[in-house]
C-alpha positions as CSV (number, residue, x, y, z in Angstrom):
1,X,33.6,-2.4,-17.3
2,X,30.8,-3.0,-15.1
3,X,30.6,-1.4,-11.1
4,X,27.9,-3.1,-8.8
5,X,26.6,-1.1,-6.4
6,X,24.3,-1.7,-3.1
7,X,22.1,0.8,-3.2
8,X,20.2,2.1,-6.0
9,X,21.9,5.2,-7.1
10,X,20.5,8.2,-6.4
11,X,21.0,11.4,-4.6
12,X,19.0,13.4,-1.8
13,X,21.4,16.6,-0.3
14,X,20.4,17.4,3.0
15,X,20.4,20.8,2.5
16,X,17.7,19.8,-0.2
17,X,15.5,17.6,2.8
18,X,16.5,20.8,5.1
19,X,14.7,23.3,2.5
20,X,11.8,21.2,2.2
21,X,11.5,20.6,5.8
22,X,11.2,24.3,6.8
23,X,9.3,25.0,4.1
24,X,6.5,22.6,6.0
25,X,7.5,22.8,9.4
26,X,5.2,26.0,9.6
27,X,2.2,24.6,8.0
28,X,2.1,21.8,10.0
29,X,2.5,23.6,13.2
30,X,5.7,20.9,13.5
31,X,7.6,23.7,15.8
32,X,10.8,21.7,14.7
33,X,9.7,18.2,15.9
34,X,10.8,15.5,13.5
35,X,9.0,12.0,13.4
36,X,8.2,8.8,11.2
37,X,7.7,8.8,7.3
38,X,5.6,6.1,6.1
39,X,5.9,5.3,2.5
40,X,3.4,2.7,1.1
41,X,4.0,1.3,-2.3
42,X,2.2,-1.9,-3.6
43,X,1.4,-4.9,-4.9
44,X,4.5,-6.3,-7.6
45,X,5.4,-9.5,-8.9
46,X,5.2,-12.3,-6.7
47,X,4.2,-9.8,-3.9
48,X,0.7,-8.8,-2.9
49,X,-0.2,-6.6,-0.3
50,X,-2.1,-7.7,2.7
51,X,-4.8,-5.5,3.8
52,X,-4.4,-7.0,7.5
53,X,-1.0,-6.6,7.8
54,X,-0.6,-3.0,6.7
55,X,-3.5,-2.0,8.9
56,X,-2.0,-3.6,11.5
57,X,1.3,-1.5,10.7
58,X,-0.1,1.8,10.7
59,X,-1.6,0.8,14.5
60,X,1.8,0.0,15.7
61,X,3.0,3.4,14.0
62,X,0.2,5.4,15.6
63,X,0.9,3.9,19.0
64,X,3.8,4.7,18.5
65,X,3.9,8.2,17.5
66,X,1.2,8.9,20.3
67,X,3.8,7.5,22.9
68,X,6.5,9.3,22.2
69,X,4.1,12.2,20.9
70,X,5.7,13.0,17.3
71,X,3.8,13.3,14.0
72,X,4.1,11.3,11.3
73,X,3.6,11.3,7.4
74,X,2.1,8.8,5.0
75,X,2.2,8.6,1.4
76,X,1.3,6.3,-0.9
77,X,2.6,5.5,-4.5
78,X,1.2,4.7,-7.9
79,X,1.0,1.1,-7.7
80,X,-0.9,1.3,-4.6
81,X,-4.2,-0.5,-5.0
82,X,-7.8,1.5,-4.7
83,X,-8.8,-0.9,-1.4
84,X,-5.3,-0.1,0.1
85,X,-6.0,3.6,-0.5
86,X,-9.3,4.1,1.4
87,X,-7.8,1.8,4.0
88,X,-4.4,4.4,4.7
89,X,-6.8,7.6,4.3
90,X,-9.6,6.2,6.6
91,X,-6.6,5.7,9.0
92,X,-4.9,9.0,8.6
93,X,-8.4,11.3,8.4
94,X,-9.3,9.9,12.1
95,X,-5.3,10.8,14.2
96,X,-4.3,14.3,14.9
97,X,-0.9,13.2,14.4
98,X,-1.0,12.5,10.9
99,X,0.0,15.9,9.9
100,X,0.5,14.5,6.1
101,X,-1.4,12.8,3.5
102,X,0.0,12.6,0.0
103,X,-2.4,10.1,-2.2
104,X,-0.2,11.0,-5.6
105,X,-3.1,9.4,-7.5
106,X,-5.5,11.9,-6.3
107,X,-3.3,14.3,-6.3
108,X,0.5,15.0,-7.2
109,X,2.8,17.3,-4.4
110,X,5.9,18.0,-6.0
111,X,9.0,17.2,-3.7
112,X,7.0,15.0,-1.2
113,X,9.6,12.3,-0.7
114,X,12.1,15.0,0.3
115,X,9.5,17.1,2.4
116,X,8.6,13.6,4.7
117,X,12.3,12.8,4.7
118,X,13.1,16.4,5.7
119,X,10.3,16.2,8.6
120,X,11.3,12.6,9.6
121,X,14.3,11.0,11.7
122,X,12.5,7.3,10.6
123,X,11.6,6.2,7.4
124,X,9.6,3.2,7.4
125,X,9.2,1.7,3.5
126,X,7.3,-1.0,1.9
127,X,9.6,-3.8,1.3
128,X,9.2,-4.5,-2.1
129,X,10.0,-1.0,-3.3
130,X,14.1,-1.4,-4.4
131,X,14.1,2.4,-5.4
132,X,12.4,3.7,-2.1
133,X,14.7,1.9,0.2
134,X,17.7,3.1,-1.4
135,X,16.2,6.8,-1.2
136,X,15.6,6.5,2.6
137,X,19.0,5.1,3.2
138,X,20.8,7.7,1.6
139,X,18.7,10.1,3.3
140,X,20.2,9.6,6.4
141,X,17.4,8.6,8.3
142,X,16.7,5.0,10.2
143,X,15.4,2.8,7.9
144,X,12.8,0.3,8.3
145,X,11.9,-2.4,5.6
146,X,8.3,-3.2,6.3
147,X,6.9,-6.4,5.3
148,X,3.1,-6.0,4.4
149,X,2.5,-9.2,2.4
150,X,0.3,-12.1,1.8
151,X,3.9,-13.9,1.3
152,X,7.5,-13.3,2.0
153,X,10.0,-11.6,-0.1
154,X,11.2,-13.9,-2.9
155,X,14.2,-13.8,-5.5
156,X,16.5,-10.0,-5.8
157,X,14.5,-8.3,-4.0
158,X,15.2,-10.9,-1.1
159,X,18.6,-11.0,-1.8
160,X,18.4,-7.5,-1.9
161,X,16.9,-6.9,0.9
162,X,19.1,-9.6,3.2
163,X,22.3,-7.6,1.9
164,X,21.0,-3.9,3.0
165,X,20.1,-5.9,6.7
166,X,23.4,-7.5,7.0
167,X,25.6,-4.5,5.9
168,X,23.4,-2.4,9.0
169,X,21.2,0.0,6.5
170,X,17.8,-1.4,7.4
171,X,16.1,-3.0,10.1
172,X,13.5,-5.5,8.9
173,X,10.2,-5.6,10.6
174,X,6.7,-7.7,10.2
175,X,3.8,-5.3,10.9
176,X,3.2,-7.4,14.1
177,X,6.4,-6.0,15.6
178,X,6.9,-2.9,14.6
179,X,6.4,-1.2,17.8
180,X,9.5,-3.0,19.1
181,X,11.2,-2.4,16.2
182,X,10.6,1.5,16.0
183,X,11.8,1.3,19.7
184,X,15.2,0.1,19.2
185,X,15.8,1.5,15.9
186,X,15.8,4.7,17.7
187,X,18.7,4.4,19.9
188,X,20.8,3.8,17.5
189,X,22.4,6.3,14.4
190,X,21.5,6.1,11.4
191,X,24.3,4.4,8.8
192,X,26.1,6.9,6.9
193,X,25.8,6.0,3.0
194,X,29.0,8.3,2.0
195,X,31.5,5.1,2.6
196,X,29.5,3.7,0.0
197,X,29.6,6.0,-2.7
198,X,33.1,6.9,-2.0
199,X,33.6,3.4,-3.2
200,X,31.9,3.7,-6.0
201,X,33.4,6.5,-7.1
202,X,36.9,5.0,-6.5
203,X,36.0,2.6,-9.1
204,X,34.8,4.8,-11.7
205,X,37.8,6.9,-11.7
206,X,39.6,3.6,-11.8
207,X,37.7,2.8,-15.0
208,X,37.8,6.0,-16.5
């Protein structure tokens, strides 16, 4: 009696991400313009962060964002690192366009994954984060799996990740070309996740 799924289960409404969109788009002056949601996790087993590489993603992001002049919006998560902290708010603290910072071990925001989905058409995510990419995906948004480390992706979390890229969720991406990436991800639609969980709940009925 067991179902596998792809995608971590989960569930963000978009009337929820709508709500939490408007209830920003004032404060941030947004006027209704909708851009790129960075989330930064960290180091995990078998994967540790590379201070180069991430830097070097949040350049191509911020060229980016100044070309095609949108905001964007950075958080970062618990298990992100002290050094890779200072580096993402040095970053932010210096570009007009960063219209929001959430460090959640500063200081918590309630609902900040749906407000930056809700103000976001992209979602780029730190590739070792399982639960983070299956939130963006079944957001709606285009969906970037950023790799940031000193070494590849290894064992489920490969695996993982392969299956999302080969079933058309995610577009994977080293931080070296991410511009291209952001490019191209943007001309086309975002995959619709409700195939997937009407599968899934096909087979629980089944089983029930």
């Amino acid at each position: 009696n067991v179902i596998s799924t792809l995608l971590a289960l989960g569930q963000l409404p978009a009337d929820r991400l709508e709500t939490q969109a408007q209830a920003f788009d004032e404060k941030l002056s947004l006027k209704g313009k909708r851009g790129i949601s960075f989330f930064v996790g960290g180091s995990a087993n078998g994967y540790r962060f590379s201070s180069e590489a991430l830097l070097t993603a949040l350049e191509h992001t911020k060229s980016f964002a100044h070309k095609k002049e949108m905001p964007f919006f950075v958080t970062t998560s618990r298990r992100t690192s002290p050094d890779i902290i200072r580096l993402v708010k040095r970053f932010c603290e210096k570009d007009p366009l960063c219209k929001l910072l959430v460090i959640p071990a500063e200081k918590e925001v309630p609902n900040t994954v749906e407000t930056m989905l809700g103000l976001s058409h992209t979602a780029l995510v730190t590739e070792e984060s399982v639960s983070m990419v299956s939130e963006a995906i079944r957001s709606g948004r285009r969906v970037i799996s950023l790799s940031v480390g000193n070494k590849p992706l290894a064992g489920k979390k490969r695996q993982f990740q392969a299956s999302l890229k080969n079933e058309g969720w995610i577009q994977v991406a080293h931080s070296q070309e991410l511009f291209s990436t952001l490019e191209s991800i943007q001309e086309k639609p975002a995959k619709s996740f409700m195939e997937e969980d009407q599968k899934i709940k096909e087979r629980l009925l089944t089983l029930l």
